[in-house]
N, C-alpha and C positions, 0 to 999 in steps of 0.2 A: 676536839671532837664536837663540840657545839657548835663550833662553827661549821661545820661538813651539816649537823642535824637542820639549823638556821639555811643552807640554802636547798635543802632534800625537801624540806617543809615551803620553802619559798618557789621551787622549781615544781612541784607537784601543785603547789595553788595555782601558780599559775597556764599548766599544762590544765590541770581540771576547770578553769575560768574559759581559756580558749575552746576546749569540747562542749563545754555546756552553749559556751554560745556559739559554735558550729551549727549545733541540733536546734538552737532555738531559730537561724536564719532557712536549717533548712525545714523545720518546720511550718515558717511562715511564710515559704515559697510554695510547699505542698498545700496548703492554707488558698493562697492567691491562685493557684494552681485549678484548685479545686471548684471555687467562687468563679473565675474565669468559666469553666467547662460549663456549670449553672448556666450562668448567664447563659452563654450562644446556646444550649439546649433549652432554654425556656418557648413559652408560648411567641412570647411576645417578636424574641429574637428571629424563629421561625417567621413569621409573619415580613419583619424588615430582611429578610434572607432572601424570600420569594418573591419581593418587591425588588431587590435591589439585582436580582437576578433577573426578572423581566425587564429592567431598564438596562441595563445594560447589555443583554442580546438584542434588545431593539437598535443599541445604540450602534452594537458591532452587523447586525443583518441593513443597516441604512447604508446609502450610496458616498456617505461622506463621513466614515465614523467621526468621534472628537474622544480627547483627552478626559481623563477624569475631572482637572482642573477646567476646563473649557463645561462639562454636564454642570460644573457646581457651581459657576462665574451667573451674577446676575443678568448677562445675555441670553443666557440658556431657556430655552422652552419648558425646563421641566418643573411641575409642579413642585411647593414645597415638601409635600408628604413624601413623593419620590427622591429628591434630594435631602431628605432627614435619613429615606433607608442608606442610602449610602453613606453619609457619614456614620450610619451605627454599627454599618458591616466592616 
């Protein structure tokens, strides 16, 4: 009988270990989740959004668009400020 009590006790911690840390990863996804959303809705985001969206319909309304990799390669004409919005978007 102690033996049956020893794994009812053994099997129940560790069923309670796994749930507790289910909830604590999905907590710290809603966490990251939530900190992500912040970010792209801040001011600042806003700002590299509208930049990076002007640069790149200039780039798609041009006679020869280019790659993303081709706007960001040190050949490129574009300013640095305009290539920081796109890597932030």
């Amino acid at each position: 009988m102690a033996h049956s009590a020893l794994i009812g006790v053994l099997v129940g911690g560790a069923i309670s270990f796994t749930v507790q840390r289910l909830e604590s990863q999905r907590a710290t996804r809603v966490s990251r989740t939530h900190r992500l959303h912040e970010t792209w809705q801040s001011a600042e985001s806003l700002i590299h959004r509208v930049k990076a969206a002007h640069v790149l319909r200039d780039n798609m309304d041009s006679p020869d668009p280019v790659g993303f990799m081709s706007l960001m390669s040190d050949e490129s004409s574009l300013a640095a400020d305009d290539q920081f919005a796109l890597t932030r978007i």
